[in-house]
C-alpha positions in Angstrom: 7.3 -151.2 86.6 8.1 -148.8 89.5 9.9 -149.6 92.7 8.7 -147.7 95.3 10.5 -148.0 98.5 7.8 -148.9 101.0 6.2 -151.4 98.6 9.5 -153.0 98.8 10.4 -152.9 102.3 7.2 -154.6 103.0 7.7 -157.1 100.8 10.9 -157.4 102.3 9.6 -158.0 105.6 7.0 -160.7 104.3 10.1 -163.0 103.4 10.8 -163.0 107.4 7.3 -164.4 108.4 8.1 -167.7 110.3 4.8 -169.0 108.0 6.1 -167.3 104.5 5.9 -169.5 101.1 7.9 -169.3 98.2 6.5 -170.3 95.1 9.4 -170.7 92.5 9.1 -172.3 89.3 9.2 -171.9 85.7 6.4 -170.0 83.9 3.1 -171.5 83.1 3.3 -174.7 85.2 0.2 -173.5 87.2 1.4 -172.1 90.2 -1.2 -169.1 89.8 -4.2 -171.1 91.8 -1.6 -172.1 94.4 -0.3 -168.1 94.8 -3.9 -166.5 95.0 -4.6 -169.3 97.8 -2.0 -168.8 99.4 -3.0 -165.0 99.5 -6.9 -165.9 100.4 -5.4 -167.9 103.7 -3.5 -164.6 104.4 0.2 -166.7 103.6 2.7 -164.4 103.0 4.7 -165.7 100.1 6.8 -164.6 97.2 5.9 -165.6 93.3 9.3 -166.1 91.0 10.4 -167.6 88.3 14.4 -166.6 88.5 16.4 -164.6 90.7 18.8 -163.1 88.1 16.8 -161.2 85.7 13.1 -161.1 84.0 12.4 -164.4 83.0 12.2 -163.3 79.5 15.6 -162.6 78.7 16.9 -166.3 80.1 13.6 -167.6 78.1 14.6 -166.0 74.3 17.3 -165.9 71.8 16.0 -162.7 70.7 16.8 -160.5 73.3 17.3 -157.3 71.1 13.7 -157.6 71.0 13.2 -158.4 74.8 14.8 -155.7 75.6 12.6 -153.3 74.2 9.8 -154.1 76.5 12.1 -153.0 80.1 13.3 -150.0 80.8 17.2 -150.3 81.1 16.8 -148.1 85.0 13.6 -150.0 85.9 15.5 -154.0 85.1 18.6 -152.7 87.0 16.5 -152.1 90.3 14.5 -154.9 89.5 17.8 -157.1 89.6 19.4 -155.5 92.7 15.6 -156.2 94.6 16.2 -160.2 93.1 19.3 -160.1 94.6 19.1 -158.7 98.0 15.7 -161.2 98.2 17.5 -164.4 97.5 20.2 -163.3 100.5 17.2 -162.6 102.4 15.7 -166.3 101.4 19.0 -167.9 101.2 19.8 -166.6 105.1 16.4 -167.9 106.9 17.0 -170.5 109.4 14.1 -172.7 107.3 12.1 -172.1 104.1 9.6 -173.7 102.5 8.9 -173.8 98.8 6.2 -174.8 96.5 7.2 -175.5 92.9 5.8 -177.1 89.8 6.4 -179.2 86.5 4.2 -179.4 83.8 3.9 -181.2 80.2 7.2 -179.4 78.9 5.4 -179.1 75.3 2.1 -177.6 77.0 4.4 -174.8 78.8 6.7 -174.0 76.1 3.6 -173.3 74.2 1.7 -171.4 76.6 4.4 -169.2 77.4 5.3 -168.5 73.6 1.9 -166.9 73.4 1.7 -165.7 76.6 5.0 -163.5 75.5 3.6 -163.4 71.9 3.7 -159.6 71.9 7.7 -160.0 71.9 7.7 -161.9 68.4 5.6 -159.1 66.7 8.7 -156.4 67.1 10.0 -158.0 63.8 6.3 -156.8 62.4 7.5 -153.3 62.5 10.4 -154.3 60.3 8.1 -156.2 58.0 4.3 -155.2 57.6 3.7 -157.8 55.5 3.7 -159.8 58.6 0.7 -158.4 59.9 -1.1 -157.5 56.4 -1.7 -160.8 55.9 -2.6 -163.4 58.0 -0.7 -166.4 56.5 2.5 -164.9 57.0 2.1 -163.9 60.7 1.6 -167.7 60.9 4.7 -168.2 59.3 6.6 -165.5 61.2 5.5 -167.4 64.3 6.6 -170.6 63.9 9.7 -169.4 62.6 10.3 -167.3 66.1 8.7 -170.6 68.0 11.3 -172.9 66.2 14.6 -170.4 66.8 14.0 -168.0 69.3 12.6 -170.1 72.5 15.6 -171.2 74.6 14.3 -174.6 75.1 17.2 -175.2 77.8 16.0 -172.8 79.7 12.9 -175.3 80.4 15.4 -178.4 80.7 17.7 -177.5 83.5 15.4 -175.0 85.4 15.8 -176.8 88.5 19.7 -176.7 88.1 20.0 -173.6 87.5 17.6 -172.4 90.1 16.5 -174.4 92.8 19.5 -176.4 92.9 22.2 -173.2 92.3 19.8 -171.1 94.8 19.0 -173.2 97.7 20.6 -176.9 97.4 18.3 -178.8 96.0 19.5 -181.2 93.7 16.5 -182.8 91.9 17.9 -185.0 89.3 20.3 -186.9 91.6 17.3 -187.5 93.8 16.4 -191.0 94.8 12.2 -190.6 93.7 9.0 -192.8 92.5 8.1 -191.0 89.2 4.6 -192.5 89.3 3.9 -190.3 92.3 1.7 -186.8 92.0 4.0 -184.8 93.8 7.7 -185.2 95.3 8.9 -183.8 98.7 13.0 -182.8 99.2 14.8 -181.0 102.0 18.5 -180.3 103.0 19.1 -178.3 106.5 17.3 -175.3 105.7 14.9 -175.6 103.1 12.1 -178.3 102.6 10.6 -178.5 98.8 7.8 -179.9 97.5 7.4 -180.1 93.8 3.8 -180.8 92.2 2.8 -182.6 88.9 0.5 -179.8 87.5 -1.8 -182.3 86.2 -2.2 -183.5 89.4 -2.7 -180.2 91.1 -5.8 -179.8 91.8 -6.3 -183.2 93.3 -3.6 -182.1 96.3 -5.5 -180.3 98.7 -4.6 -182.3 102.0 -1.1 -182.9 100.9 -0.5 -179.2 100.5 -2.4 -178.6 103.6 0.0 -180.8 105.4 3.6 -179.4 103.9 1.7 -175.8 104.5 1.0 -177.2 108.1 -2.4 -175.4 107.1 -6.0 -176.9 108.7 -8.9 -177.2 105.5 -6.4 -175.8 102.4 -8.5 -175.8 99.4 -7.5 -174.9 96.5 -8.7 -172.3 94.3 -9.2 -171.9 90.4 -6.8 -168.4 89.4 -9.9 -167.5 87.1 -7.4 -166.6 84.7 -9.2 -165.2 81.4 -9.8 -167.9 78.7 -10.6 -165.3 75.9 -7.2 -164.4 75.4 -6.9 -161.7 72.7 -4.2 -164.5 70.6 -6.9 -167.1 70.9 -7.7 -166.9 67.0 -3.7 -167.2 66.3 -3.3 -170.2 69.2 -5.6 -172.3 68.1 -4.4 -172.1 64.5 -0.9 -172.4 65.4 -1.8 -175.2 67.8 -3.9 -177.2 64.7 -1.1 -176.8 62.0 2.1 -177.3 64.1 3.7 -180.2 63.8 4.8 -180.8 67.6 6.5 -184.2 67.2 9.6 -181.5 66.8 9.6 -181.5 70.6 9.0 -185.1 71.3 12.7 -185.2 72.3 12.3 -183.1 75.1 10.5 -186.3 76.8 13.9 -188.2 76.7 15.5 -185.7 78.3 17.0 -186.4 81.9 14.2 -183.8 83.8 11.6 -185.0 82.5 12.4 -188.8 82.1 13.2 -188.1 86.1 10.0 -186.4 87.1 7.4 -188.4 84.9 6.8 -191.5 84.2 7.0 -193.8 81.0 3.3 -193.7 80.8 3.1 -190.1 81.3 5.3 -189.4 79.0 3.8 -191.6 76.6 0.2 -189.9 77.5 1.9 -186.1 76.6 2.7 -187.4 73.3 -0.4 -189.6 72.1 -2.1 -185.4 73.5 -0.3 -184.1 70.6 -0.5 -187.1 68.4 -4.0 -186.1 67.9 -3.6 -182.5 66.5 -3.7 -182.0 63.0 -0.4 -180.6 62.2 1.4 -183.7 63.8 3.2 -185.9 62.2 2.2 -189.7 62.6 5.3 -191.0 61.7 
């Protein structure tokens, strides 16, 4: 990734539009649709996941293998831009920001393959790993049952929106039956969507957007992935009830509600690798 100056200093200026948008979240929550609509109604906005560093690094245990995908000059601009931003953000009279929660199993999994090319460094240690096809499954459930930092998914608002810009979530007095939750201190007003309610949100986004007719659009983001073999394996033979616990923890018990909850799990009751007990 290269830096170029002007690029920046555009961008820079975007964060100063009385109208700009930040959509901050964790990754794969479905915040694609709302960034690409935002773009379509000529919205300036901002997409991130953290302000400290590439998300992968906060995301793995692995980093020796991270690493190897950033160049050391390239990540050390790329962290002075994050942090001259969030003094930008953090200094505007008022900010809006759009964020997102999802299933936490559902985004755990989609970003482990989504950064799956990460967990095949160890392949160039080991070629067994790719000569045969039953131990790259093994290989990757070992590296999705070690080397995900599950916390990082946990206390994402803590350590972002809330560390960033004020926002406590968790203390927050809120109906977890609802789609979608709206916060605000003095300078910042938040609204955080249910992802599996997203797409049945247009008129209350269009009215925390103050936006006439916001529809929103589908990213179109490619189904064929070239893991989609490997997922759907991995996602048959898994045995997910491993995670069940993150459904008692305080996020999500705050954000969803019992039936929810209870809904996520029965979803990966019903693959095969799952145990029923």
């Amino acid at each position: 990734m290269k830096y170029s100056l002007n690029r920046q200093f555009e961008k820079n200026k975007e964060l100063k539009s009385d109208n700009f948008v930040l959509v901050y979240q964790m990754g794969k929550v479905g915040s694609s649709s709302i960034e690409h609509t935002l773009s379509d109604y000529n919205i300036p906005s901002y997409h991130i996941h953290t302000f400290d560093d590439h998300e992968e690094f906060q995301m793995y245990h692995n980093r020796q293998d991270v690493k190897k995908f950033f160049d050391f000059k390239n990540r050390t601009m790329y962290r002075v831009i994050l942090s001259h931003r969030k003094r930008l953000l953090q200094n505007r009279n008022h900010l809006k920001i759009v964020t997102l929660v999802r299933d936490p199993i559902a985004t755990v999994l989609s970003r482990f393959f989504q950064d799956l090319h990460i967990q095949f460094i160890e392949g160039k240690k080991n070629d067994a790993i790719h000569r045969d096809m039953e131990r790259t499954y093994q290989h990757l459930e070992f590296c999705f049952d070690h080397y995900i930092n599950l916390n990082y998914f946990a206390n994402w608002f803590d350590n972002e929106l809330n560390k960033n810009f004020g926002i406590d979530v968790i203390k927050s007095d809120i109906n977890n039956n609802e789609p979608f939750y709206l916060f605000k201190n003095k300078k910042t007003e938040v609204m955080l969507i249910k992802c599996e309610h997203l797409n049945k949100l247009d008129s209350d986004i269009a009215k925390f957007l103050n936006v006439d007719g916001f529809i929103l659009k589908n990213s179109n983001e490619a189904k064929n992935k070239w893991y989609s073999n490997i997922y759907s394996h991995f996602k048959d033979t898994y045995d997910f009830s491993k995670l069940f616990y993150m459904y008692d923890l305080p996020l999500y018990q705050h954000l969803y509600s019992e039936k929810e909850r209870a809904q996520f799990k029965n979803k990966w009751l019903k693959t095969p690798g799952t145990s029923k007990k």
